[in-house]
Steps between C-alpha positions, in 0.01 A plus 500: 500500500467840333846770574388826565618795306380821681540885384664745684186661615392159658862524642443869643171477615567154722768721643237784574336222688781319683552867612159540656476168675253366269475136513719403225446162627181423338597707198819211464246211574267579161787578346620149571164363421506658171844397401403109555122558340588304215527185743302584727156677491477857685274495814175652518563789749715660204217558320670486199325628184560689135495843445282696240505821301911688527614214669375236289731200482634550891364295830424640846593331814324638840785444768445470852182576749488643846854609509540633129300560209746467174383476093798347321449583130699336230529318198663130357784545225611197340882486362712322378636315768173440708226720663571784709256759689605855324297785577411420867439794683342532832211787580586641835161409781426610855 
């Protein structure tokens, strides 16, 4: 299972949402998902892919459907001690 490391912006900006009532709920779910990715594989509706051109190297998530439309954008580090997620940062939706 992968331990998250997220910035302060990813910090802030869940706050921003938690504020609004945005379901934070399935923002926590792919979260989870991504977290135990390297035992299990992600499901389809995530439509995870790689991203090209400034943001070479990062992945996209799409999170959530009727009720929310999310784009979690972020990266793999590896250190030391293990994998972490680094760099995830969420792109606010409607």
């Amino acid at each position: 299972m992968l331990t998250p490391d997220f910035t302060k912006a990813f910090a802030r900006d869940r706050e921003k949402c938690v504020k609004k009532h945005w379901d934070i709920q399935a923002l926590d779910s792919a979260l989870e998902a991504v977290c135990a990715s390297d035992e299990t594989k992600l499901v389809p509706s995530y439509r995870d892919h790689a991203l090209v051109g400034d943001l070479a190297g990062c992945r996209a998530l799409h999170i959530g459907g009727q009720t929310s439309n999310w784009v979690l954008i972020g990266h793999h580090t590896l250190k030391r001690e293990g994998p972490d997620l680094s760099g995830w940062h969420s792109a606010y939706g409607s």
